[in-house]
Structures are given as structure tokens and as C-alpha cells.
KOLVO-332148 format. One record per residue: residue number from 1; chain; x, y, z of N, C-alpha, C in turn; residue in one letter. Coordinates in pm, 1 decimal, always signed. Layout:
BEGIN
ATOM num cadena      n.x      n.y      n.z     ca.x     ca.y     ca.z      c.x      c.y      c.z residuo
ATOM NUM      A        X        Y        Z        X        Y        Z        X        Y        Z       A
...
This chain:
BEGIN
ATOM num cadena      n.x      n.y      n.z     ca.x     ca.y     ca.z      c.x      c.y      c.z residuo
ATOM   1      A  -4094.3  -1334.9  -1596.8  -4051.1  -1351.6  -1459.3  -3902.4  -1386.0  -1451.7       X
ATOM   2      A  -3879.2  -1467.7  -1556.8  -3757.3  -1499.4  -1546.3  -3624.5  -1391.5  -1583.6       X
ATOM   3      A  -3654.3  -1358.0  -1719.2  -3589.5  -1201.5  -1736.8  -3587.4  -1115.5  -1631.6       X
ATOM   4      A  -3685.9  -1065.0  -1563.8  -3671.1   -971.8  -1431.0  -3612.2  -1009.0  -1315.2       X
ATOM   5      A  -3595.7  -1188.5  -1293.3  -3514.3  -1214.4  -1180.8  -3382.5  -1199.0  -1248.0       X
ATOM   6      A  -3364.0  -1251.8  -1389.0  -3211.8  -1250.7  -1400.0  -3141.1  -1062.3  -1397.3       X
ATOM   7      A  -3203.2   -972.4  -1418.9  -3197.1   -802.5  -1393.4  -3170.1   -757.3  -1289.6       X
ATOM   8      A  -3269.7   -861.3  -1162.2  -3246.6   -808.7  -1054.7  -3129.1   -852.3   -990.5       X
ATOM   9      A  -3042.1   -987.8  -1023.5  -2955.4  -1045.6   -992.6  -2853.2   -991.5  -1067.5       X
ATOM  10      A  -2889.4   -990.2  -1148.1  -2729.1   -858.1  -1213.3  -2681.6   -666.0  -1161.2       X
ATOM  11      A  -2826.7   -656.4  -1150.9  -2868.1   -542.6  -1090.9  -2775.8   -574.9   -947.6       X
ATOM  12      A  -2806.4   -690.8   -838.3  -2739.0   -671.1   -735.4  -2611.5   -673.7   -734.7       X
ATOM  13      A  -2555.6   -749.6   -794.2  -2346.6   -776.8   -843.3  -2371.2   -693.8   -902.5       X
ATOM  14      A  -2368.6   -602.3   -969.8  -2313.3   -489.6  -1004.2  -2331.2   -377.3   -932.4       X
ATOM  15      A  -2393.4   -365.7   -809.8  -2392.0   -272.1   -724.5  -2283.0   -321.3   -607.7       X
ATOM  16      A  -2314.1   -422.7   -586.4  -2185.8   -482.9   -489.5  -2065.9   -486.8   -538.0       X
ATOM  17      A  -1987.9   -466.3   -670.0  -1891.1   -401.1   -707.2  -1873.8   -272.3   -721.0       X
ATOM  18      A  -1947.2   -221.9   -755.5  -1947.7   -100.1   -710.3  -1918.5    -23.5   -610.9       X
ATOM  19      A  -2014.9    -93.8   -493.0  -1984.3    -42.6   -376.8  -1845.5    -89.1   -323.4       X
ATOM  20      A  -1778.4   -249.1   -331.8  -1661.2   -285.5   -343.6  -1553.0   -193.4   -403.0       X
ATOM  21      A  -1571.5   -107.0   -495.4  -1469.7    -32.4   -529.1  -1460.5   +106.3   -480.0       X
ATOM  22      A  -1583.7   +142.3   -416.9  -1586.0   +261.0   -406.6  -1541.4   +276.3   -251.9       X
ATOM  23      A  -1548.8   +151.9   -144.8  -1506.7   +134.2    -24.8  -1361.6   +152.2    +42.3       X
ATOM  24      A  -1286.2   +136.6    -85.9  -1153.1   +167.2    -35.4  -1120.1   +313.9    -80.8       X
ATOM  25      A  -1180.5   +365.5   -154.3  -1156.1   +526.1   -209.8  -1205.2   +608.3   -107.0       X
ATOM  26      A  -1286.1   +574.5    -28.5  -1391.7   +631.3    +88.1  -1339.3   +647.9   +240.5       X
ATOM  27      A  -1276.7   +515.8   +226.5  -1264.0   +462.1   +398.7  -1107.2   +493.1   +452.6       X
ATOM  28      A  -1034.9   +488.7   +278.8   -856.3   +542.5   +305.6   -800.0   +589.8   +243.2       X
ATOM  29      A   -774.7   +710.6   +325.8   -734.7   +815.7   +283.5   -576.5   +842.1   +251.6       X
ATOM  30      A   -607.8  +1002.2   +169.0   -455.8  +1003.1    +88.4   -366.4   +987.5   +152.3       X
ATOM  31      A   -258.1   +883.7   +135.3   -154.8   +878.5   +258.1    -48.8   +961.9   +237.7       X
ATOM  32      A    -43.0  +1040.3   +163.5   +116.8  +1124.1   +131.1    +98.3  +1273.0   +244.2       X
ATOM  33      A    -44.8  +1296.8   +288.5    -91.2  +1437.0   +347.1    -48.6  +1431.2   +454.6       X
ATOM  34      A    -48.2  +1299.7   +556.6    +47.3  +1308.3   +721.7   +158.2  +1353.0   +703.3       X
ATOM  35      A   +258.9  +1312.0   +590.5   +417.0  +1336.4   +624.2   +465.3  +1445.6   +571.0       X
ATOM  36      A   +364.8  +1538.5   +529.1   +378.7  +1709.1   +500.0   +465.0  +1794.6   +564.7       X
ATOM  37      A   +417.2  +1711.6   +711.9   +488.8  +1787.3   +819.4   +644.4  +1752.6   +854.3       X
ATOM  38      A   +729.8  +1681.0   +817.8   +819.1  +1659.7   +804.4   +864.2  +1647.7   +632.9       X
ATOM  39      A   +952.8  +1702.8   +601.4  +1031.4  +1683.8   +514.5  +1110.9  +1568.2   +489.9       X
ATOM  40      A  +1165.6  +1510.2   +557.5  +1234.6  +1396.1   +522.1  +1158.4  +1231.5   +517.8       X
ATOM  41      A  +1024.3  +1267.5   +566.9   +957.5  +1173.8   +608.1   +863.1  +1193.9   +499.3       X
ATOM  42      A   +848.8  +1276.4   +397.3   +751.2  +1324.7   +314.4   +840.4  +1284.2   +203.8       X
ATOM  43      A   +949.7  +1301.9   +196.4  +1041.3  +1252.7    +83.4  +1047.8  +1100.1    +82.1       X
ATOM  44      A  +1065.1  +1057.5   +171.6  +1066.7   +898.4   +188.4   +919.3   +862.8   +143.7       X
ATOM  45      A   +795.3   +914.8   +174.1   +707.9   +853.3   +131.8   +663.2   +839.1    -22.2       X
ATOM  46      A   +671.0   +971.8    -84.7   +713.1   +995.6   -217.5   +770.4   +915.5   -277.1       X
ATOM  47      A   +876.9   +872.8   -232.0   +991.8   +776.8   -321.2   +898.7   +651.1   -325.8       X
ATOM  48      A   +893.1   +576.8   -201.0   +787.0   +480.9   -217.2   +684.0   +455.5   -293.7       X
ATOM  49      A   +577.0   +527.1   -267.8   +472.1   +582.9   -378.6   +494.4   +586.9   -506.5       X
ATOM  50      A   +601.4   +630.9   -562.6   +668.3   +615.7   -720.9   +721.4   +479.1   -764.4       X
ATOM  51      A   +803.3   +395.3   -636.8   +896.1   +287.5   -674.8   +767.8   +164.2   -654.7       X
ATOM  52      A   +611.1   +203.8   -589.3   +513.6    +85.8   -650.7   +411.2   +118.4   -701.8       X
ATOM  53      A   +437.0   +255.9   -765.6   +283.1   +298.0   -877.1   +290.5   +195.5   -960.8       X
ATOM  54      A   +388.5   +104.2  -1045.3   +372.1    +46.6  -1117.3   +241.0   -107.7  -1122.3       X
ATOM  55      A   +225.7   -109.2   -972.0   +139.8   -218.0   -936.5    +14.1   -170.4  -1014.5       X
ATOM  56      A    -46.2    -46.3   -997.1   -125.9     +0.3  -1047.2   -181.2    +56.9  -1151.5       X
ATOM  57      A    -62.0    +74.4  -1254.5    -40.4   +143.1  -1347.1   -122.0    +80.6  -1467.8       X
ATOM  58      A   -208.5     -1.0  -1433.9   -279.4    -74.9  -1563.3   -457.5    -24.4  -1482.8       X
ATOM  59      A   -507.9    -45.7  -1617.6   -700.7    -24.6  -1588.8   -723.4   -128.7  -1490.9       X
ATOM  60      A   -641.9   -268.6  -1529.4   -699.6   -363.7  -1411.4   -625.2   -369.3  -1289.2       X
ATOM  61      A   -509.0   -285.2  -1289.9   -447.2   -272.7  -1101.4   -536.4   -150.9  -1075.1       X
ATOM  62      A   -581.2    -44.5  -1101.9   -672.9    +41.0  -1105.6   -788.5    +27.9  -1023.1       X
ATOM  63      A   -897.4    -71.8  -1116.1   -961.3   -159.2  -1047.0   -948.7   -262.7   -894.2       X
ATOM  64      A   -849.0   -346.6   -951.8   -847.3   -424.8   -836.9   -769.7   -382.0   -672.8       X
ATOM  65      A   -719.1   -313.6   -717.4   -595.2   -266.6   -602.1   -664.2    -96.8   -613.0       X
ATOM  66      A   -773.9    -58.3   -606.0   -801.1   +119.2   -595.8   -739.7   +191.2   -455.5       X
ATOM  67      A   -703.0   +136.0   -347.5   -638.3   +207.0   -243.0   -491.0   +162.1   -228.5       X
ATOM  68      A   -460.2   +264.4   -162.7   -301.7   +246.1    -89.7   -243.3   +322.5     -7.2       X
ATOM  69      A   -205.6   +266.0   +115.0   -161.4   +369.1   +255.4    +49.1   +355.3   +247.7       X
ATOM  70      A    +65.4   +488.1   +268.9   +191.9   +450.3   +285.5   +211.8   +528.3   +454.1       X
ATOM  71      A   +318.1   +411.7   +550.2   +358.1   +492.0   +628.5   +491.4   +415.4   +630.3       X
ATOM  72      A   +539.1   +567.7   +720.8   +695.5   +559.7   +753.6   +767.4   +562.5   +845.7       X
ATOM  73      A   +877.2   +452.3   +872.1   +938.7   +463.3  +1011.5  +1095.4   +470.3  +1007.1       X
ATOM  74      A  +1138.2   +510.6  +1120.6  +1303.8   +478.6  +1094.3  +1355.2   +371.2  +1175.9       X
ATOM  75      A  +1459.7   +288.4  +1110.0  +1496.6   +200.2  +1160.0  +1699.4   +209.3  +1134.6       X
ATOM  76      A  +1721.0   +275.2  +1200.3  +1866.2   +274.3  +1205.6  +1985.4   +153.5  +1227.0       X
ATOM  77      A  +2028.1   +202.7  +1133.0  +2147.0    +76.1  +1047.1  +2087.7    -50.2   +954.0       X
ATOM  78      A  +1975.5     +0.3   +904.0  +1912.4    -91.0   +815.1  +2012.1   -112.4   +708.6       X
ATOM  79      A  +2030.5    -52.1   +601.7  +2142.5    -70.4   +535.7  +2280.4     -0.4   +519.1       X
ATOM  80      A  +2350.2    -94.8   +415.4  +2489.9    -54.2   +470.8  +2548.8    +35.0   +404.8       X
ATOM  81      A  +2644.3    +94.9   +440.3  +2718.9   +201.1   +458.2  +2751.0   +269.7   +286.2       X
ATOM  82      A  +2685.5   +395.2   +259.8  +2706.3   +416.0   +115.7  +2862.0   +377.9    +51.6       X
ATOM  83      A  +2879.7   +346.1    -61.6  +3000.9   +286.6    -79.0  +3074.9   +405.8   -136.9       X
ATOM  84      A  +3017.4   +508.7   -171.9  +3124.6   +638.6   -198.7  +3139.6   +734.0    -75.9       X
ATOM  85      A  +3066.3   +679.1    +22.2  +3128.8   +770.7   +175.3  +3067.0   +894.6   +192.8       X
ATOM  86      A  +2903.6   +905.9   +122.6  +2830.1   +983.7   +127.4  +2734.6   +967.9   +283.8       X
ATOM  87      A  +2678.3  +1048.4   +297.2  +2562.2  +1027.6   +402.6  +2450.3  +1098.2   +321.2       X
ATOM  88      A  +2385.0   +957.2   +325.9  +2207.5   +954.2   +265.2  +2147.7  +1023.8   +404.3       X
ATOM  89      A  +2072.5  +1094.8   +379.7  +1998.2  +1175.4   +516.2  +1878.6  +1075.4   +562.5       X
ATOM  90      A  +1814.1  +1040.0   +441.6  +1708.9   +942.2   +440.9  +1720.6   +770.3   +441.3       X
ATOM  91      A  +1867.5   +748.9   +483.0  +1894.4   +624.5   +426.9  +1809.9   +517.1   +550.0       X
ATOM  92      A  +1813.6   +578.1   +637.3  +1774.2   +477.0   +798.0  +1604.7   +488.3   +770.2       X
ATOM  93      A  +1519.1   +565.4   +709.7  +1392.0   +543.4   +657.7  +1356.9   +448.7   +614.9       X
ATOM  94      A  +1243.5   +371.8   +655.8  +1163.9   +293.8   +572.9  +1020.3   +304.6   +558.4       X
ATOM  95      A   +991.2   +238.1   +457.3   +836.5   +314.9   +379.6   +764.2   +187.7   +351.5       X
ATOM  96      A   +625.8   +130.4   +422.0   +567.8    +57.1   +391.9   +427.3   +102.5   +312.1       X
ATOM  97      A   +428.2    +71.0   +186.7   +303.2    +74.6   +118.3   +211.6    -40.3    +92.3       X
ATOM  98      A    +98.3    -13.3   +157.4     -6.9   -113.7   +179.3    -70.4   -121.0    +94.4       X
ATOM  99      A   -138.6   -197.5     +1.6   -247.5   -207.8   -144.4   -378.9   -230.4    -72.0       X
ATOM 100      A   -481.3   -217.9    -84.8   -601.9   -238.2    -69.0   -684.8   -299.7   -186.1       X
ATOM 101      A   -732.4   -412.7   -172.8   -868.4   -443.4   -282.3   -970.9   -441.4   -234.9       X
ATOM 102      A  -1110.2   -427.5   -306.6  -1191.9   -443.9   -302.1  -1267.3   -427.9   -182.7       X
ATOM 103      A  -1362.5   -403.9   -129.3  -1440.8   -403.1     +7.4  -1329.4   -388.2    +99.6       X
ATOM 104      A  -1197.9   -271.4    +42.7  -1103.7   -217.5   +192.3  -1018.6   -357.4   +257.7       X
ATOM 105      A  -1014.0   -429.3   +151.7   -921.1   -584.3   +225.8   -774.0   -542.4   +221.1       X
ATOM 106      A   -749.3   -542.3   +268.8   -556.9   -547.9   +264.2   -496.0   -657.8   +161.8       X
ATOM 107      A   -411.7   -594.2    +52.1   -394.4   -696.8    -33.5   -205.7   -678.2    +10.1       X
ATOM 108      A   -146.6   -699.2   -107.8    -26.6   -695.3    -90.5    +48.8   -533.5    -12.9       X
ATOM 109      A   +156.7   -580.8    -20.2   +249.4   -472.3    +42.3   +377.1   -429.1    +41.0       X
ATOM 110      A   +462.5   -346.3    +19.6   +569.5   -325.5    -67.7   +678.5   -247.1    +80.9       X
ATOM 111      A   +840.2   -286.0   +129.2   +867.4   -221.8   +208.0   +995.1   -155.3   +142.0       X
ATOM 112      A   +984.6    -71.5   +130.9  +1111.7    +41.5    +74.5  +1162.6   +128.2   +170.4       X
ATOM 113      A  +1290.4    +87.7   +126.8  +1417.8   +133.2   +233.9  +1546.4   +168.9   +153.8       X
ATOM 114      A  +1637.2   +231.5   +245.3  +1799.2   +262.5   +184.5  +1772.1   +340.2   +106.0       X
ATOM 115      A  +1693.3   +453.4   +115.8  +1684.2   +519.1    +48.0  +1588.2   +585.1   -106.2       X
ATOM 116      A  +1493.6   +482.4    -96.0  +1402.5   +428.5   -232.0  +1462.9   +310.9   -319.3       X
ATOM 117      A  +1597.4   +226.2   -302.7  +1685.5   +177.0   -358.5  +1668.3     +1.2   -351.6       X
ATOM 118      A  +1597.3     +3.7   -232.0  +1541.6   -179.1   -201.6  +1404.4   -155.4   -177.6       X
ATOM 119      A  +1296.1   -298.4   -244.7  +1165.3   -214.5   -231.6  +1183.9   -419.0   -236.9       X
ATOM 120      A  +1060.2   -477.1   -126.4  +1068.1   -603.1    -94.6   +912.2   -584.3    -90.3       X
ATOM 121      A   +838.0   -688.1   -171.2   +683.5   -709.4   -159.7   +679.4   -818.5    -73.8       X
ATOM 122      A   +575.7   -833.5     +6.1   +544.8   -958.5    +80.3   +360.3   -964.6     +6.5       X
ATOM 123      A   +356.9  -1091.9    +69.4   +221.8  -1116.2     +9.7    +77.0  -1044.1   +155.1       X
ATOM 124      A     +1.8  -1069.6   +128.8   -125.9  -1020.1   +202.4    -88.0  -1128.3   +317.4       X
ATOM 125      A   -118.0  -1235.7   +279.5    -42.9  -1352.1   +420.2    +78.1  -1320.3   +508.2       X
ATOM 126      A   +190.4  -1241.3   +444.1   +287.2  -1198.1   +499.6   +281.4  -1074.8   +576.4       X
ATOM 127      A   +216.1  -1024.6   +542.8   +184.1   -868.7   +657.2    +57.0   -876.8   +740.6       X
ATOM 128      A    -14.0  -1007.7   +719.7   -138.6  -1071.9   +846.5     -9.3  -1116.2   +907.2       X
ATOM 129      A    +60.9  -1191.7   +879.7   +152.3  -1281.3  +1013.1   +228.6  -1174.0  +1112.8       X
ATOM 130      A   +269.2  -1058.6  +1008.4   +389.4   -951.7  +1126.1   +320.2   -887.9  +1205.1       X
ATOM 131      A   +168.9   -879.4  +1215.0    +87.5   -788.8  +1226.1    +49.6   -836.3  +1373.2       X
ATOM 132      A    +33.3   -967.9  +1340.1    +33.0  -1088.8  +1487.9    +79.1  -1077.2  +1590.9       X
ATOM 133      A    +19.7  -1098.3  +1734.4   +113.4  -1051.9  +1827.5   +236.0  -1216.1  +1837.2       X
ATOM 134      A   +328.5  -1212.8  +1891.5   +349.0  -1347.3  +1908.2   +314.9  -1450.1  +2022.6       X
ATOM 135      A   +257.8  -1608.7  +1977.5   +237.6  -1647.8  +2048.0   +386.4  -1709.6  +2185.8       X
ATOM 136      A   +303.6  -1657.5  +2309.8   +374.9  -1709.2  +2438.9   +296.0  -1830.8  +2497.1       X
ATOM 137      A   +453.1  -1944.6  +2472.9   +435.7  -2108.5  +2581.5   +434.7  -2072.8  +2691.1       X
């Protein structure tokens, strides 16, 4: 009796990881396929996507972190002015890549800008707070 409860209790955590991992592969989707339609907005996401594969780049970011959404916005005069007097086409782009763990939770998040050239992580706490509307006295 006791052997078969401890089976069935392993039996259940290991399906609930399972299903935990398989929830974010399911529920979010490839994010590079929206910005197809623009070129410059497809390049910016790309760059992103490359400058935080490294989060993942192990069996256990693999695991723990299995999703990631990138989107992209422009924000003009974000950074400053190329210093050889070029014009970056993409420089006013920025690229937020979102991590996902486990059961589709929002984990960390990476914001790349200037070009692929500044890439700033905030924590999971830090992109619940921006996300916030603000409170009005």
C-alpha cells in the first residue's frame, strides 16, 4: 500500500512538471513571426533574441525559462547620437524580451535598445510594477 501511494505521488509531480513545461511551449507563441511584416522591426527583434539566447543556452535555462515573447516599440531619442555621425536606421527601436517559466509565469525580462548595443534585465518584480496602472490621490 505504501509503495503504490508513494508511485502515485510521484506519478502526480511528475506529470505536473510536465504539464508545467509544456504550458509555456503551448500557450506562447513564436514571437519573431509578427515582425515579418516589417523589416526593421524584424531586425530589431532578431538582434534581441540573439543578445538574450544566452539566458537559455544551458539544459537548465532550457528547462526553467522554456518560453519567450519578444515585442517591439519605438521610442525616439532614446539614445545618443552615433559618435561617428552615422544614422542607425534602427537606433530609436526598442525590443523587450519576456522569459516565461514554468506553468506560463512571467519570469525575467531583458530591454534592448540603440540598436542591439544596451540590453538592461529587470527582474519579474520589475516588469509586474511597469505593467501597473499608477496609483491616483
Amino acid at each position: 500500500m505504501r509503495r503504490r501511494l508513494t508511485t502515485l505521488a510521484l506519478g502526480v509531480v511528475g506529470a505536473a512538471l510536465l504539464l508545467g513545461s509544456l504550458a509555456p511551449r503551448l500557450l506562447i507563441p513564436d514571437s519573431l513571426e509578427p515582425f515579418r511584416s516589417d523589416p526593421r522591426s524584424f531586425a530589431v527583434a532578431v538582434k534581441a533574441d540573439a543578445a538574450t539566447r544566452h539566458r537559455t543556452a544551458t539544459p537548465w535555462g532550457r528547462l526553467l525559462l522554456p518560453a519567450r515573447r519578444v515585442s517591439v516599440w519605438v521610442e525616439p531619442r532614446r539614445c545618443p547620437a552615433d559618435g561617428a555621425g552615422r544614422a542607425t536606421p534602427d537606433r530609436a527601436y526598442v525590443a523587450r524580451v519576456q522569459f516565461y517559466t514554468l506553468f506560463a509565469i512571467p519570469g525575467p525580462a531583458a530591454d534592448v535598445s540603440c540598436g542591439g548595443t544596451q540590453v538592461r534585465w529587470a527582474s519579474p518584480r520589475e516588469v509586474l510594477v511597469q505593467r501597473l496602472p499608477a496609483r491616483q490621490s
